[in-house]
mmJSON file of the N, C-alpha and C atoms, coordinates in Angstrom:
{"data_MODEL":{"atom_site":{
"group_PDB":["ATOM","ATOM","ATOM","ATOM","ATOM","ATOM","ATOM","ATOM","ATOM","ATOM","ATOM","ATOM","ATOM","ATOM","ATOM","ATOM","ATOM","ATOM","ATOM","ATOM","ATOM","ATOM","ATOM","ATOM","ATOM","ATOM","ATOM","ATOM","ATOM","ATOM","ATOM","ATOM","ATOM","ATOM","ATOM","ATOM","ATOM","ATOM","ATOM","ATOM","ATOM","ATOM","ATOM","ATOM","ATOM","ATOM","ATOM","ATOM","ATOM","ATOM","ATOM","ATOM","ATOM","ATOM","ATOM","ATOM","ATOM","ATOM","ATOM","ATOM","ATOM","ATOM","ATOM","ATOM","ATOM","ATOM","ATOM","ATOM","ATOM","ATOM","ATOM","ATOM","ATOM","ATOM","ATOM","ATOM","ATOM","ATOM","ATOM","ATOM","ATOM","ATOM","ATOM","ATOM","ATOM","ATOM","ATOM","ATOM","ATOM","ATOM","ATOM","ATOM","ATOM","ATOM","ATOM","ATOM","ATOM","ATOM","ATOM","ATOM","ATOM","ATOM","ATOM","ATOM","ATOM","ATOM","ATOM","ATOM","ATOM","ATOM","ATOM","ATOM","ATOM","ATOM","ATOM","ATOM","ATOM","ATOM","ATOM","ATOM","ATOM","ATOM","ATOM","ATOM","ATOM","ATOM","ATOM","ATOM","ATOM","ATOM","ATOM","ATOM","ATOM","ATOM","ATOM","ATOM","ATOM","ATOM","ATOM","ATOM","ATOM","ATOM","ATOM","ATOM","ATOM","ATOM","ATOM","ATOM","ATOM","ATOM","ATOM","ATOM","ATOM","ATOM","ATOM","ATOM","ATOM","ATOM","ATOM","ATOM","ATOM","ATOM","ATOM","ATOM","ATOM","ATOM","ATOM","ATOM","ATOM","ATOM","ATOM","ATOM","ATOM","ATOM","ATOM","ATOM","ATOM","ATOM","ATOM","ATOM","ATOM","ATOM","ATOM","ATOM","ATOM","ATOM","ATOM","ATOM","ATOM","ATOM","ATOM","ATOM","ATOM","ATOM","ATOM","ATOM","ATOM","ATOM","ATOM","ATOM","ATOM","ATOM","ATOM","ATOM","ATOM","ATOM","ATOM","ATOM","ATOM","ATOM","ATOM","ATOM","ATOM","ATOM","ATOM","ATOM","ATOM","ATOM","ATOM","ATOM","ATOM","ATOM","ATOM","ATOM","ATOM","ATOM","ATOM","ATOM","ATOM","ATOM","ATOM"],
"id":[1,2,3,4,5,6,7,8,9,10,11,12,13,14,15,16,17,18,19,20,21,22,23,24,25,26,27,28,29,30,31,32,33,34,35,36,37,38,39,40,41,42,43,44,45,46,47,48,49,50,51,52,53,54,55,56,57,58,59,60,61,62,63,64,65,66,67,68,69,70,71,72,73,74,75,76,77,78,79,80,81,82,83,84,85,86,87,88,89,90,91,92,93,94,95,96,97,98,99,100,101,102,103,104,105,106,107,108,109,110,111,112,113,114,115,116,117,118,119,120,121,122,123,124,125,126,127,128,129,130,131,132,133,134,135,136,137,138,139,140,141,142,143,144,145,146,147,148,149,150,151,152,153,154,155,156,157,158,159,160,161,162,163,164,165,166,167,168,169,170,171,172,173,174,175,176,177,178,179,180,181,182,183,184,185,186,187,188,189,190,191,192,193,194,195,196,197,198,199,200,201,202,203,204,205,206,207,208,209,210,211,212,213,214,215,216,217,218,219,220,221,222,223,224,225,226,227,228,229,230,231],
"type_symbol":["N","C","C","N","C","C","N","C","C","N","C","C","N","C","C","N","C","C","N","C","C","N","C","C","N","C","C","N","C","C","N","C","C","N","C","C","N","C","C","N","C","C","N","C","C","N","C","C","N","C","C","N","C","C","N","C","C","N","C","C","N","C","C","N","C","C","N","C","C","N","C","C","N","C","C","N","C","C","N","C","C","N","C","C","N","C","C","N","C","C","N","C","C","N","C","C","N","C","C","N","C","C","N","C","C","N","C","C","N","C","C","N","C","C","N","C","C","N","C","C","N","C","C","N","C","C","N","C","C","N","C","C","N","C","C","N","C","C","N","C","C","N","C","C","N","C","C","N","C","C","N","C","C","N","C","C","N","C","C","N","C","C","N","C","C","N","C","C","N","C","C","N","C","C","N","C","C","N","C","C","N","C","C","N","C","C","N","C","C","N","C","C","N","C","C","N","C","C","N","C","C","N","C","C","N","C","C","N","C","C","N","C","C","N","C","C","N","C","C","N","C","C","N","C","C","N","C","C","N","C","C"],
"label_atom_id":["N","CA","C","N","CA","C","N","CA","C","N","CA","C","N","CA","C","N","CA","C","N","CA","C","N","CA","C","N","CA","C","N","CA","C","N","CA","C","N","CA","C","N","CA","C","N","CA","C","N","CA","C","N","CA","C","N","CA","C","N","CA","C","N","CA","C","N","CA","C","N","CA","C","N","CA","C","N","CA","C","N","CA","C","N","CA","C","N","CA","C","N","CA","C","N","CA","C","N","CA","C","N","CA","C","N","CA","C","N","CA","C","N","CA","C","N","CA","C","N","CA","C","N","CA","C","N","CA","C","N","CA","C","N","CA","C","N","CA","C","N","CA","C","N","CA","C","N","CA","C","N","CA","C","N","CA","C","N","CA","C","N","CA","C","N","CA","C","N","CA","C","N","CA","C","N","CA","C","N","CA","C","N","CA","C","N","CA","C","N","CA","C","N","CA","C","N","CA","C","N","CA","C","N","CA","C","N","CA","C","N","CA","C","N","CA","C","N","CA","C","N","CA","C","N","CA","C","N","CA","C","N","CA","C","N","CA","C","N","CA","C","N","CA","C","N","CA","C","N","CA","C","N","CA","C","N","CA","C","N","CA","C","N","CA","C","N","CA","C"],
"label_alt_id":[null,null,null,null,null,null,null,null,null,null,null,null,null,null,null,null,null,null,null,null,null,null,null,null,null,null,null,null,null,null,null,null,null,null,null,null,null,null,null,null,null,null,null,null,null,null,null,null,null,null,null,null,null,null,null,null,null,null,null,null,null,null,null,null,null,null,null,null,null,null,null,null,null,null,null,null,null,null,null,null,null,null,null,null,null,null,null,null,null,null,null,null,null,null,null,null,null,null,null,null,null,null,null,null,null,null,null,null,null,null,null,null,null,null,null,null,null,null,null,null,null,null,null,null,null,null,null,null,null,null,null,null,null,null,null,null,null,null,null,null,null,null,null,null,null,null,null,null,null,null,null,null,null,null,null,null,null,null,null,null,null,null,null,null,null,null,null,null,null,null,null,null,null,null,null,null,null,null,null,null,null,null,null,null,null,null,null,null,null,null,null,null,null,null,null,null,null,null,null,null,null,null,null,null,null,null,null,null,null,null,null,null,null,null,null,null,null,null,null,null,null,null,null,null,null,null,null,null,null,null,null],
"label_comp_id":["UNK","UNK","UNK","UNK","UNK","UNK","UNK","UNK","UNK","UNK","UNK","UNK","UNK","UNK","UNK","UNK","UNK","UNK","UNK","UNK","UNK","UNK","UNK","UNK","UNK","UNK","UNK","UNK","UNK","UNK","UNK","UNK","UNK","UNK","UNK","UNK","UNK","UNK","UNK","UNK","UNK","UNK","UNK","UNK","UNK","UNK","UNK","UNK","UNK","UNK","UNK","UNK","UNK","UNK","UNK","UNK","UNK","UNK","UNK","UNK","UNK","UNK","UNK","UNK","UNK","UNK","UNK","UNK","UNK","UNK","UNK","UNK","UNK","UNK","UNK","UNK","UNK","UNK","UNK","UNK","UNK","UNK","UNK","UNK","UNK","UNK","UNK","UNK","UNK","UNK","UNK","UNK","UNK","UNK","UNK","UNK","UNK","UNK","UNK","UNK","UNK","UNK","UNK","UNK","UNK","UNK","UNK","UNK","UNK","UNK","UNK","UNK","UNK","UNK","UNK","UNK","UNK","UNK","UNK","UNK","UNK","UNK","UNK","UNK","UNK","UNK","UNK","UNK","UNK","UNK","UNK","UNK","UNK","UNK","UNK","UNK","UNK","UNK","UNK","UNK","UNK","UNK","UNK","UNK","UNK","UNK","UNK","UNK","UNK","UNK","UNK","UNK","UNK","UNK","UNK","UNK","UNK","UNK","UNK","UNK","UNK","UNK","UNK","UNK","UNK","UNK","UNK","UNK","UNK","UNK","UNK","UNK","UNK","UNK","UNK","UNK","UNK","UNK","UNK","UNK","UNK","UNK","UNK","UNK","UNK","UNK","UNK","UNK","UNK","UNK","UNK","UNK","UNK","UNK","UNK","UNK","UNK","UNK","UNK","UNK","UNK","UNK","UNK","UNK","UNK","UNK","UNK","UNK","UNK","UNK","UNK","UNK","UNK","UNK","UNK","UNK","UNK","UNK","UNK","UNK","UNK","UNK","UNK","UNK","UNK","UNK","UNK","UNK","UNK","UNK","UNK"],
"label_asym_id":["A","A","A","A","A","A","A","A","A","A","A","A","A","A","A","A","A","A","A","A","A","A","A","A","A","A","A","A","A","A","A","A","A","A","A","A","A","A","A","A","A","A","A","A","A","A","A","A","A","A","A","A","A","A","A","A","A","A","A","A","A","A","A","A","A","A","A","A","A","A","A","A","A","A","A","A","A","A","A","A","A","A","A","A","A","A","A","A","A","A","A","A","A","A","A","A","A","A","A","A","A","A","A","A","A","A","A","A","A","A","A","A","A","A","A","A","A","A","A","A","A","A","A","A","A","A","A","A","A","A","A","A","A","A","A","A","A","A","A","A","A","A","A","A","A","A","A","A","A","A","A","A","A","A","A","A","A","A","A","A","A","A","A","A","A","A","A","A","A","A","A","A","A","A","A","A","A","A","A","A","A","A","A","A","A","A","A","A","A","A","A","A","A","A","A","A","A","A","A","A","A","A","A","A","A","A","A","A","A","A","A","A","A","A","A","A","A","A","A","A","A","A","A","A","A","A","A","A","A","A","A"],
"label_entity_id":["1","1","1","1","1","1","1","1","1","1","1","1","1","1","1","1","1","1","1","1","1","1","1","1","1","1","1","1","1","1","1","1","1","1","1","1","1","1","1","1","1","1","1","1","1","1","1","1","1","1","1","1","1","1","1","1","1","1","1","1","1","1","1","1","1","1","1","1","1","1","1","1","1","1","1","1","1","1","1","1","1","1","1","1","1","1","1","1","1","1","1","1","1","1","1","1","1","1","1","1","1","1","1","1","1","1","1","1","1","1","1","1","1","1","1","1","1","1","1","1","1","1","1","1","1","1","1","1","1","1","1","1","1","1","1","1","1","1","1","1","1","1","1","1","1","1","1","1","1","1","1","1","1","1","1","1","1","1","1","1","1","1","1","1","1","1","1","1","1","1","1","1","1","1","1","1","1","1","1","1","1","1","1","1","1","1","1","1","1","1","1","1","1","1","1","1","1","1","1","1","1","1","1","1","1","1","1","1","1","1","1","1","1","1","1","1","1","1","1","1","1","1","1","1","1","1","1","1","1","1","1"],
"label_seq_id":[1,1,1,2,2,2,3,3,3,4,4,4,5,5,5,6,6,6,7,7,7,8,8,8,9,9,9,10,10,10,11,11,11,12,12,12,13,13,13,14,14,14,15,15,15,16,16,16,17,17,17,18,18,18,19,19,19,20,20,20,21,21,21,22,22,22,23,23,23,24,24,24,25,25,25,26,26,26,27,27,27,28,28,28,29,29,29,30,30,30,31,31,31,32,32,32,33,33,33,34,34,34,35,35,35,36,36,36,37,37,37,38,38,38,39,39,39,40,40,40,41,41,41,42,42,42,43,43,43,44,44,44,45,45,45,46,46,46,47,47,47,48,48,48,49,49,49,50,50,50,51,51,51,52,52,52,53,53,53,54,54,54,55,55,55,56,56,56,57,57,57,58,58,58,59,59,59,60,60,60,61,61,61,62,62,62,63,63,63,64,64,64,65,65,65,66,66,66,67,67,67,68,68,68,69,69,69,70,70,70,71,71,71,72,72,72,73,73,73,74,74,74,75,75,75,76,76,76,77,77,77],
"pdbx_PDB_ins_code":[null,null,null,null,null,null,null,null,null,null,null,null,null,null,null,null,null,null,null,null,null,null,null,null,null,null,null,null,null,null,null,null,null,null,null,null,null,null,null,null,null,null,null,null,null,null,null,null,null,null,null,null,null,null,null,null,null,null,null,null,null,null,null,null,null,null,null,null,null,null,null,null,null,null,null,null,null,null,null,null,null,null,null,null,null,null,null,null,null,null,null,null,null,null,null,null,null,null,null,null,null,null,null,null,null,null,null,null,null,null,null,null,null,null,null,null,null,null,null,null,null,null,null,null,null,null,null,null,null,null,null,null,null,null,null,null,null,null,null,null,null,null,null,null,null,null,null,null,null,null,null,null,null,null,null,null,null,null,null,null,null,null,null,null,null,null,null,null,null,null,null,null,null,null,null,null,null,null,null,null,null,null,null,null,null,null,null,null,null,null,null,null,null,null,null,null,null,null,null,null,null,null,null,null,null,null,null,null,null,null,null,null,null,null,null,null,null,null,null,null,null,null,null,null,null,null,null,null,null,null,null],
"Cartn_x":[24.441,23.066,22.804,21.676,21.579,20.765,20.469,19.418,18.763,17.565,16.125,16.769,15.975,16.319,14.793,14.021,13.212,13.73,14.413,15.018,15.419,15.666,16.297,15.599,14.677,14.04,12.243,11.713,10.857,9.586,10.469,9.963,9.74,10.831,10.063,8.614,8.356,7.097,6.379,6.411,5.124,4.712,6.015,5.502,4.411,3.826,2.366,2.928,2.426,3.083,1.671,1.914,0.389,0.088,-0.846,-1.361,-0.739,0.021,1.286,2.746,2.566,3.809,3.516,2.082,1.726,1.735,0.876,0.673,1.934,3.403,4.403,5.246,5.016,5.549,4.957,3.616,2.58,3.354,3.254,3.255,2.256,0.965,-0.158,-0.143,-1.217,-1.817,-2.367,-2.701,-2.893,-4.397,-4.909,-6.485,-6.894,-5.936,-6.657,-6.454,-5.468,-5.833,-6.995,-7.575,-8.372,-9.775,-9.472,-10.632,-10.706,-9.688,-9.749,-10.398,-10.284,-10.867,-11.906,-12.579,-14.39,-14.731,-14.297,-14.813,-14.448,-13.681,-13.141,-12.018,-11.775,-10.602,-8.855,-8.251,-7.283,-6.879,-5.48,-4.977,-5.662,-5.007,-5.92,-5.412,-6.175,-5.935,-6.193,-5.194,-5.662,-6.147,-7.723,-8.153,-7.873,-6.834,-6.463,-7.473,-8.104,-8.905,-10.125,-10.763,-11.874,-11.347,-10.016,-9.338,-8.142,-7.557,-6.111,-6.111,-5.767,-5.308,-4.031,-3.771,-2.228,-2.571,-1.089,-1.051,0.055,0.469,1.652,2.173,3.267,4.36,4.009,3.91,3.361,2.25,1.072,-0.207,-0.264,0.899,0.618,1.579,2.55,3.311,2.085,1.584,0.697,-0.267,-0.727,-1.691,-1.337,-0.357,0.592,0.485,1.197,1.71,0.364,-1.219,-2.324,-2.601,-2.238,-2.422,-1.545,-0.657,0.624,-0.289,0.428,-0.456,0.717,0.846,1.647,1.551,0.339,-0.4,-1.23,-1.443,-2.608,-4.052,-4.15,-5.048,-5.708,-4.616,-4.853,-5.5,-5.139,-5.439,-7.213,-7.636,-8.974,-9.808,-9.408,-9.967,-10.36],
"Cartn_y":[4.293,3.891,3.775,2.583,2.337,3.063,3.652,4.754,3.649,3.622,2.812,3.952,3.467,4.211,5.229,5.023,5.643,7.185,7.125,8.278,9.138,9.308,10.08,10.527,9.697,9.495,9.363,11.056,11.435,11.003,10.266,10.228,8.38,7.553,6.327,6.509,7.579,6.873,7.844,8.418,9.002,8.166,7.792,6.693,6.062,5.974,4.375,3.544,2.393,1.265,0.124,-1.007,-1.75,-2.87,-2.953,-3.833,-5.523,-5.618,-6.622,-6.342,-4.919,-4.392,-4.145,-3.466,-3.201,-4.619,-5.566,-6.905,-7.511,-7.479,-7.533,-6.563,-5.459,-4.17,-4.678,-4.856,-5.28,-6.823,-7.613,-9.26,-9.856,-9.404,-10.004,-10.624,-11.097,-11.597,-10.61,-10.887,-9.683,-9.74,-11.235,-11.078,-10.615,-10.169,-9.529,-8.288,-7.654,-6.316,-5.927,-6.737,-6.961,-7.06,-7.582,-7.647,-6.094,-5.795,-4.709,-3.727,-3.648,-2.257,-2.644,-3.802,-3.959,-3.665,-3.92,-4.388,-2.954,-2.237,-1.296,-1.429,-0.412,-0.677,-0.827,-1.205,-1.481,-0.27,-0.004,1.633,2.246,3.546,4.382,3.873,4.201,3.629,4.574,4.453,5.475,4.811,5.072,4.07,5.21,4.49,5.446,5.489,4.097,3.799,2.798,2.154,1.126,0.074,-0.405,-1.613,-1.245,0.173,0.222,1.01,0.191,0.424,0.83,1.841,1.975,2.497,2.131,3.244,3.622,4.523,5.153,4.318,4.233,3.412,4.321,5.719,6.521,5.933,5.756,5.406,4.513,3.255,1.89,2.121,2.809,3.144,3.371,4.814,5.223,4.565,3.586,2.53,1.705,1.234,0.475,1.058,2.263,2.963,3.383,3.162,3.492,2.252,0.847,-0.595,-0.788,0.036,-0.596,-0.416,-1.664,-1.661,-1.965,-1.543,-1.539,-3.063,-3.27,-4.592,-5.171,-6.593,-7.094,-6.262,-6.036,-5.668,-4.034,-3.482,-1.982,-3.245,-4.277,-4.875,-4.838,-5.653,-5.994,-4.502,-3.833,-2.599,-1.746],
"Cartn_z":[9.79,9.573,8.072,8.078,6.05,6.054,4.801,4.436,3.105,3.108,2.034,1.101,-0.147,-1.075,-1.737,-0.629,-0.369,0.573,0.893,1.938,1.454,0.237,-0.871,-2.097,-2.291,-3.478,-3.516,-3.473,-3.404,-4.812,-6.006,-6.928,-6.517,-6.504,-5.854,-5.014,-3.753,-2.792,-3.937,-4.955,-5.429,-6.894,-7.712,-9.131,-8.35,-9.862,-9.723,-9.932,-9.279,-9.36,-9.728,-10.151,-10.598,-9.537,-9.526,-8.654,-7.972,-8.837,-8.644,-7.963,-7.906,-7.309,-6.343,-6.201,-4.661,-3.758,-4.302,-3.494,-2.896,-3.786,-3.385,-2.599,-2.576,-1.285,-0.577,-0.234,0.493,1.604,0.874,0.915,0.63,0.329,0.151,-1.373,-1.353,-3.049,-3.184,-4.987,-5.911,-5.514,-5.442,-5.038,-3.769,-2.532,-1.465,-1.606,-2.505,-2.444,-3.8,-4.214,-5.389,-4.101,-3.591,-2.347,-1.366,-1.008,-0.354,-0.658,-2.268,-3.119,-3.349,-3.404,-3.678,-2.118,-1.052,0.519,1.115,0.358,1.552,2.871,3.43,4.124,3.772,2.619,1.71,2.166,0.93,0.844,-0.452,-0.049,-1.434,-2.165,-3.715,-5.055,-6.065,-6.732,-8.319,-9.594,-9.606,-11.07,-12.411,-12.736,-14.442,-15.327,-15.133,-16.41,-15.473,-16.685,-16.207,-15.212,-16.314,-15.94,-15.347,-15.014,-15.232,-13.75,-12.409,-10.905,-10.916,-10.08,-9.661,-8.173,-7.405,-6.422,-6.457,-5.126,-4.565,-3.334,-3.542,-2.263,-0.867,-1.453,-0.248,0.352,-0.475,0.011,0.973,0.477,1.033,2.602,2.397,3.476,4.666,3.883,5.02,5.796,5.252,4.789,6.317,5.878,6.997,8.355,8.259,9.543,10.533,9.551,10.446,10.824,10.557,11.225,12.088,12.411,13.546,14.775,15.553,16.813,17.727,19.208,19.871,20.485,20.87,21.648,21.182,21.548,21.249,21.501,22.239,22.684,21.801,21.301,20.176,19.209,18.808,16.791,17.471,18.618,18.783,18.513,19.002,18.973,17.549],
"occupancy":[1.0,1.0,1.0,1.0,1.0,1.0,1.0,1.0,1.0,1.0,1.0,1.0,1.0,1.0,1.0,1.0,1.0,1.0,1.0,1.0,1.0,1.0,1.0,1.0,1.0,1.0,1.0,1.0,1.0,1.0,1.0,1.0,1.0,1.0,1.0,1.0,1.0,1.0,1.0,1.0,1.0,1.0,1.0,1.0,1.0,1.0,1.0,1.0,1.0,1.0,1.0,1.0,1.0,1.0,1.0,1.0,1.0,1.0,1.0,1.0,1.0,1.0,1.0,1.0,1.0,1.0,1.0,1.0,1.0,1.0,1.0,1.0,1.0,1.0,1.0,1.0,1.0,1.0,1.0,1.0,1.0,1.0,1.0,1.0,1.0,1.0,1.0,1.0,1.0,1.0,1.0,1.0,1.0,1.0,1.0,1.0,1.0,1.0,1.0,1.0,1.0,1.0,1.0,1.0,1.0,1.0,1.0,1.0,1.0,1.0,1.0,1.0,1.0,1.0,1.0,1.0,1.0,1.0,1.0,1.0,1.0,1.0,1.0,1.0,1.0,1.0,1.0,1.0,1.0,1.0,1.0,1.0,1.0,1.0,1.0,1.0,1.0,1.0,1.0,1.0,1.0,1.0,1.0,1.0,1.0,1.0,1.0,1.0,1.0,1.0,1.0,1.0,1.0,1.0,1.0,1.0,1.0,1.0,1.0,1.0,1.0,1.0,1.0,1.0,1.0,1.0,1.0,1.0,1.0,1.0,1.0,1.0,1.0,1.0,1.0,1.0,1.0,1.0,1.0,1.0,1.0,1.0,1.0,1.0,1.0,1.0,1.0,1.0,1.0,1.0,1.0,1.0,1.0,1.0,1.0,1.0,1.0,1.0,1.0,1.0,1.0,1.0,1.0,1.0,1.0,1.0,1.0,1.0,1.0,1.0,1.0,1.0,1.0,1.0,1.0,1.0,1.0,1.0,1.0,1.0,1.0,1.0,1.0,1.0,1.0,1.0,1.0,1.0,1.0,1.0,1.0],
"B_iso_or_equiv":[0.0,0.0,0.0,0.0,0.0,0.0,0.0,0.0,0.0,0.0,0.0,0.0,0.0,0.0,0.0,0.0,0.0,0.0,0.0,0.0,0.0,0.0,0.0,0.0,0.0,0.0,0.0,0.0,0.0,0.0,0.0,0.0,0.0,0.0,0.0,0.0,0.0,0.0,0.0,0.0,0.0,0.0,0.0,0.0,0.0,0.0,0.0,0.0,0.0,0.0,0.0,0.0,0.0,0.0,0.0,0.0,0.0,0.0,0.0,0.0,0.0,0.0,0.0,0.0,0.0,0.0,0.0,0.0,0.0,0.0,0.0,0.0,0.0,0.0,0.0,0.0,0.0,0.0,0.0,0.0,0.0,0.0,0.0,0.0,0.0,0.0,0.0,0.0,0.0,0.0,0.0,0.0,0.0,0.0,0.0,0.0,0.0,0.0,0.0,0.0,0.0,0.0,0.0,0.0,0.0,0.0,0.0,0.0,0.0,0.0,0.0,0.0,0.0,0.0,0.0,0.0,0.0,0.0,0.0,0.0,0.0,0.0,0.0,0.0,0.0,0.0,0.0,0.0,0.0,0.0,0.0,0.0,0.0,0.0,0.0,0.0,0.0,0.0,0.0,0.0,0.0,0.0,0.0,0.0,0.0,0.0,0.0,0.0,0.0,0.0,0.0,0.0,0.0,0.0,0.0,0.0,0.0,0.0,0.0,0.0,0.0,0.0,0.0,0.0,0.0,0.0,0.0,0.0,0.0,0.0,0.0,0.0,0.0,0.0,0.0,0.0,0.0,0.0,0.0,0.0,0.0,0.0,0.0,0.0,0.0,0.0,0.0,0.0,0.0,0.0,0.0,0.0,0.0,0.0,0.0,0.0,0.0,0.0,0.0,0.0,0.0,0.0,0.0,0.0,0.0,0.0,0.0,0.0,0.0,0.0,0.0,0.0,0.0,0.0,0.0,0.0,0.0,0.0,0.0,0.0,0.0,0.0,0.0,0.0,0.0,0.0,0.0,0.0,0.0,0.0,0.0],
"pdbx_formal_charge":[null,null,null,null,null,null,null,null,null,null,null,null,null,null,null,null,null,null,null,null,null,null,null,null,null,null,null,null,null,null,null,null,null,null,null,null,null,null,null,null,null,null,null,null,null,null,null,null,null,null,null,null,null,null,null,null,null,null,null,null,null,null,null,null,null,null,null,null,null,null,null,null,null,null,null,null,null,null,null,null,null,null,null,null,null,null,null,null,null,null,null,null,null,null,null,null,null,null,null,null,null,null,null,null,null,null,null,null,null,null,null,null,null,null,null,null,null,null,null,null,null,null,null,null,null,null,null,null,null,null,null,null,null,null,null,null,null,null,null,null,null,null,null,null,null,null,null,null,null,null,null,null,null,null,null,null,null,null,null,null,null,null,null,null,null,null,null,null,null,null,null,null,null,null,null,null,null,null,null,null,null,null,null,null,null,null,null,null,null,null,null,null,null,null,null,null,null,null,null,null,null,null,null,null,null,null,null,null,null,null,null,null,null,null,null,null,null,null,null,null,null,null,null,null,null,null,null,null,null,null,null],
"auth_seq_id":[1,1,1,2,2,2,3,3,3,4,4,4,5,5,5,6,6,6,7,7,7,8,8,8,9,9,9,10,10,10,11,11,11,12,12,12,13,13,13,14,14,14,15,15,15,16,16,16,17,17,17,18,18,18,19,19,19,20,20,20,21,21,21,22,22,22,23,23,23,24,24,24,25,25,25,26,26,26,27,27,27,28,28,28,29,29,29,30,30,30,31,31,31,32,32,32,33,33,33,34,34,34,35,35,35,36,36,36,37,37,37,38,38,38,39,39,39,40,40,40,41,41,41,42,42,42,43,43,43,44,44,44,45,45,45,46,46,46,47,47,47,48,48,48,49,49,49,50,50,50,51,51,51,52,52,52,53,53,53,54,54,54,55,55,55,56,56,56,57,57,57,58,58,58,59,59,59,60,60,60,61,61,61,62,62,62,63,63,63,64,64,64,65,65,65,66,66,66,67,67,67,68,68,68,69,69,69,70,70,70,71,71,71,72,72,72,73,73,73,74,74,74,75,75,75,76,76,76,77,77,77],
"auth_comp_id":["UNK","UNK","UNK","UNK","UNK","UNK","UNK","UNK","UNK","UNK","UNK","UNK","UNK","UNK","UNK","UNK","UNK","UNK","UNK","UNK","UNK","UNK","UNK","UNK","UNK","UNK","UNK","UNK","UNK","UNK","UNK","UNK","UNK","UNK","UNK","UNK","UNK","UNK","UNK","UNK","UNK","UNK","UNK","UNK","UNK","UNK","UNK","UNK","UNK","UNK","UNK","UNK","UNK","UNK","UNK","UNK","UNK","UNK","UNK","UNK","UNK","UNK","UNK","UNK","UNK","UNK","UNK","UNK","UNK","UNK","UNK","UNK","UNK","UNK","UNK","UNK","UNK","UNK","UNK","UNK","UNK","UNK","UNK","UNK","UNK","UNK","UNK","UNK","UNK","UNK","UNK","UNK","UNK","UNK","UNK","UNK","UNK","UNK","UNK","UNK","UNK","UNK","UNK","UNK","UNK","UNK","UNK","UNK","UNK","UNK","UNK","UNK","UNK","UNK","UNK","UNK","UNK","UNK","UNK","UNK","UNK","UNK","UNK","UNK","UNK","UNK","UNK","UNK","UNK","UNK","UNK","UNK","UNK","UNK","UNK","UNK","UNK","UNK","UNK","UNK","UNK","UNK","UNK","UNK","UNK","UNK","UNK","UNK","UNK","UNK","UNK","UNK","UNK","UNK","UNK","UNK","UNK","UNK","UNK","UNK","UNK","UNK","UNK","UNK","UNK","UNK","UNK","UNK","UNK","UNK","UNK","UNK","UNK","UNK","UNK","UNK","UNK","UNK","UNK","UNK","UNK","UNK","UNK","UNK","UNK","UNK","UNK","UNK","UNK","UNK","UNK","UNK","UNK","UNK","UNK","UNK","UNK","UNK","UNK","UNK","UNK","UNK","UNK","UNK","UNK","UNK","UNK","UNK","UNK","UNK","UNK","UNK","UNK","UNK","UNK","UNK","UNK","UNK","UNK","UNK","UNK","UNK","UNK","UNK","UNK","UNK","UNK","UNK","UNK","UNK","UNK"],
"auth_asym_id":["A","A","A","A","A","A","A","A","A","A","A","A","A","A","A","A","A","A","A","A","A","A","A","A","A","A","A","A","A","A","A","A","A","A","A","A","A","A","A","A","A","A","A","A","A","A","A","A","A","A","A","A","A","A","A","A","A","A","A","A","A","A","A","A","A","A","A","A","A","A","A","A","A","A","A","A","A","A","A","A","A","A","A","A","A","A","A","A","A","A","A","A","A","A","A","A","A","A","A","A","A","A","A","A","A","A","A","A","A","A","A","A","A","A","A","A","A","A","A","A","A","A","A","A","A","A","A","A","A","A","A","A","A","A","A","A","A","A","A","A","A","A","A","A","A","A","A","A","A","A","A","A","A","A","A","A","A","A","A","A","A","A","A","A","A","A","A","A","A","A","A","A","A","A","A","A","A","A","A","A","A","A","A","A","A","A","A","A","A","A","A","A","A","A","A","A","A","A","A","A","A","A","A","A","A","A","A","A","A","A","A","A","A","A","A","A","A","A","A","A","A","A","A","A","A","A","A","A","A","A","A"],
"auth_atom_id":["N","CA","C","N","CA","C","N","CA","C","N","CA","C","N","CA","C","N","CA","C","N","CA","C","N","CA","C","N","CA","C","N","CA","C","N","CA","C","N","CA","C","N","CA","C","N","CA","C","N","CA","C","N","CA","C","N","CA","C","N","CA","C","N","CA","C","N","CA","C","N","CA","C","N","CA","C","N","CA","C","N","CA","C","N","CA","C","N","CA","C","N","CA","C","N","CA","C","N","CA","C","N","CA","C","N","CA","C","N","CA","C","N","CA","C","N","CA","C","N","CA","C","N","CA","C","N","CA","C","N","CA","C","N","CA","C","N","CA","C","N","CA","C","N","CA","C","N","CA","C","N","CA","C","N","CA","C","N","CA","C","N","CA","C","N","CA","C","N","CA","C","N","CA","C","N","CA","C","N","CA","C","N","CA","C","N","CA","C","N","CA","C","N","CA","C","N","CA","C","N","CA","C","N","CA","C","N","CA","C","N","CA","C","N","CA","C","N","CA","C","N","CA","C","N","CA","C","N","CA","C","N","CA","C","N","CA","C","N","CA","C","N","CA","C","N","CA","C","N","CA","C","N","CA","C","N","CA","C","N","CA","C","N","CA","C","N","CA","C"],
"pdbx_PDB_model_num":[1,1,1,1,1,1,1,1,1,1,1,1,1,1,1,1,1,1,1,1,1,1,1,1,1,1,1,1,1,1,1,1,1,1,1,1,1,1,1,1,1,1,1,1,1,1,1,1,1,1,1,1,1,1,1,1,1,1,1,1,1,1,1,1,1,1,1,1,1,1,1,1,1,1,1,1,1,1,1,1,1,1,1,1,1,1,1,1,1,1,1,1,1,1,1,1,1,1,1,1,1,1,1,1,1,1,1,1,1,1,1,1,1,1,1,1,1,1,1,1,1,1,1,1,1,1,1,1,1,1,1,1,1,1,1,1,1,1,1,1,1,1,1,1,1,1,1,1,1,1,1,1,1,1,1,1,1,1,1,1,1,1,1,1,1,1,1,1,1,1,1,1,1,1,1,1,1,1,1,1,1,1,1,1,1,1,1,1,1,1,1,1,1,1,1,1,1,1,1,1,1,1,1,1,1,1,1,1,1,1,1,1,1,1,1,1,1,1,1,1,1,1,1,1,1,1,1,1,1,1,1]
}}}
């Protein structure tokens, strides 16, 4: 079995990463997770500064794993 290099490496899911890195872990554009954080709903986020977003690979992981849906019928819900 392949092991992520996340499986090993407790310091990868916790670094910040910038808002361009997330959108790409992600797959999204930089402007919907730019949307997420004004609208709500998104993953958590760490604001360093005024201008300066980061998150955690953890966050977005987790982020993820609370949208999995088995069926159509779980997404409507």
């Amino acid at each position: 079995m392949q092991t992520t290099n996340y499986d090993h490496d407790a310091d990868y899911l916790d670094r910040l990463i910038n808002e361009a890195e997330a959108a790409e872990f992600l797959g999204h554009s930089i402007r919907t997770i730019q949307n997420w954080r004004v609208r709500g709903g998104g993953p958590q986020f760490i604001k360093v500064s005024k201008r300066s977003i980061r998150y955690r690979r953890r966050d977005l992981i987790e982020w993820c794993e609370r949208l999995r849906c088995a069926h159509t019928s779980e997404a409507a819900a």
